[in-house]
C-alpha positions as CSV (number, residue, x, y, z in Angstrom):
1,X,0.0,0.0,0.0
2,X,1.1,3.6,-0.8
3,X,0.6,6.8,0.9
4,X,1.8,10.0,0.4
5,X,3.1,12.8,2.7
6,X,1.3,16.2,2.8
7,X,2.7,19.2,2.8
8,X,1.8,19.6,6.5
9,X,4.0,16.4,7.1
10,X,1.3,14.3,7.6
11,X,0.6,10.6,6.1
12,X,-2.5,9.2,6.2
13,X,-3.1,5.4,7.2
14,X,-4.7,3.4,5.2
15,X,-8.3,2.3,6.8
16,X,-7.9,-1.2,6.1
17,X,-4.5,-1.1,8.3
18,X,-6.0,0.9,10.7
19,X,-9.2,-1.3,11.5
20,X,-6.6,-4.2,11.9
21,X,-4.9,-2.8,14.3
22,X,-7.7,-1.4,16.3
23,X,-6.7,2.3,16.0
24,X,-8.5,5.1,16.5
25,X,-8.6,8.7,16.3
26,X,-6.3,10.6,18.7
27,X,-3.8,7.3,19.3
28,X,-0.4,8.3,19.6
29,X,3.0,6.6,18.2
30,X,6.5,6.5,18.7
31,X,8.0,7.0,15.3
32,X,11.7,4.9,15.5
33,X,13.3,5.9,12.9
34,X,15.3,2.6,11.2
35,X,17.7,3.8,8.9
36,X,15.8,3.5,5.2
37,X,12.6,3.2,7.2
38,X,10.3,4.3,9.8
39,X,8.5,2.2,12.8
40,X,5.2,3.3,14.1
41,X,4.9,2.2,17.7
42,X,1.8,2.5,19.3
43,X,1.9,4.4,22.7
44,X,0.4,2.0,25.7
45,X,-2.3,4.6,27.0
46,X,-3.8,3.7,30.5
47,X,-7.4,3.1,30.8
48,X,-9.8,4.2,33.5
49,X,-11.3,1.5,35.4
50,X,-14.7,1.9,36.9
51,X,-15.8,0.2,39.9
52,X,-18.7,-1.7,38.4
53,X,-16.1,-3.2,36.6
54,X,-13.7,-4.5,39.1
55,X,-16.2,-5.0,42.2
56,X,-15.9,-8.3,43.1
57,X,-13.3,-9.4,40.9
58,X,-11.4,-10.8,43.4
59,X,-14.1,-13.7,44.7
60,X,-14.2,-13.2,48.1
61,X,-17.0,-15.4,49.5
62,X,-17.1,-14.7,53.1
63,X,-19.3,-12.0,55.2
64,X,-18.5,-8.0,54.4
65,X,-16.1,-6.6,56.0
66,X,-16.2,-2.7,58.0
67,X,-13.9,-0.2,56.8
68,X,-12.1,-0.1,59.9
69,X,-11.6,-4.2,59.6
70,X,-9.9,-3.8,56.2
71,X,-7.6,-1.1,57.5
72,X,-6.8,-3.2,60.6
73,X,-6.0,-6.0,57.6
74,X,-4.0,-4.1,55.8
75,X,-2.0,-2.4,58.6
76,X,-1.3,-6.2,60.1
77,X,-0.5,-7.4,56.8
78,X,2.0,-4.5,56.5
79,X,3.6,-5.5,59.8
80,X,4.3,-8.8,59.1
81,X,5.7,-8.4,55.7
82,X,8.2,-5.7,57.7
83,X,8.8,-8.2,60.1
84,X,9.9,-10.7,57.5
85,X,12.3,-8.5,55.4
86,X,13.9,-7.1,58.7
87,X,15.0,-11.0,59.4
C-alpha cells in the first residue's frame, strides 16, 4: 500500500490497516526511525477502570467486611511483611 506525505507532514493510514490494528482517532506513536525506514509504535495509554467493573473481581465469599476491619487488615499485613524482610 502507498501513501503519500502532505505538505503539512502528515501521512494518512490506510483504513484497512488501521481497522486491523484497532486504532482510532487521537492514538499516539512513537515513530523509530530505522535507517531507510520508519516504525510506528503505538503508545500504551492507561485506561480508567470503573468500579462496576472490578467490584468483586477478586471472589471473596465470606461475610462483608467494615472499613475499619480492612484497614486493621492491611496495617497487620504491612507489619508482618516488615517483620519478615527485617529478618
Amino acid at each position: 500500500m502507498e501513501t503519500t506525505l502532505s505538505s503539512k507532514g502528515q501521512i494518512v493510514i490506510p483504513l484497512q490497516i488501521r481497522n486491523l490494528h484497532g486504532w482510532r482517532p487521537g492514538a499516539s506513536f512513537t515513530i523509530i526511525d530505522n535507517e531507510d525506514s520508519l516504525i510506528l509504535q503505538p503508545v500504551q495509554t492507561k485506561t480508567t477502570t470503573k468500579l462496576e467493573d472490578v467490584i468483586g473481581c477478586a471472589g471473596y465469599q465470606g461475610k462483608k467486611k467494615s472499613q475499619a476491619e480492612m484497614d486493621a487488615g492491611i496495617l497487620e499485613e504491612a507489619k508482618r511483611r516488615v517483620a519478615e524482610w527485617s529478618r
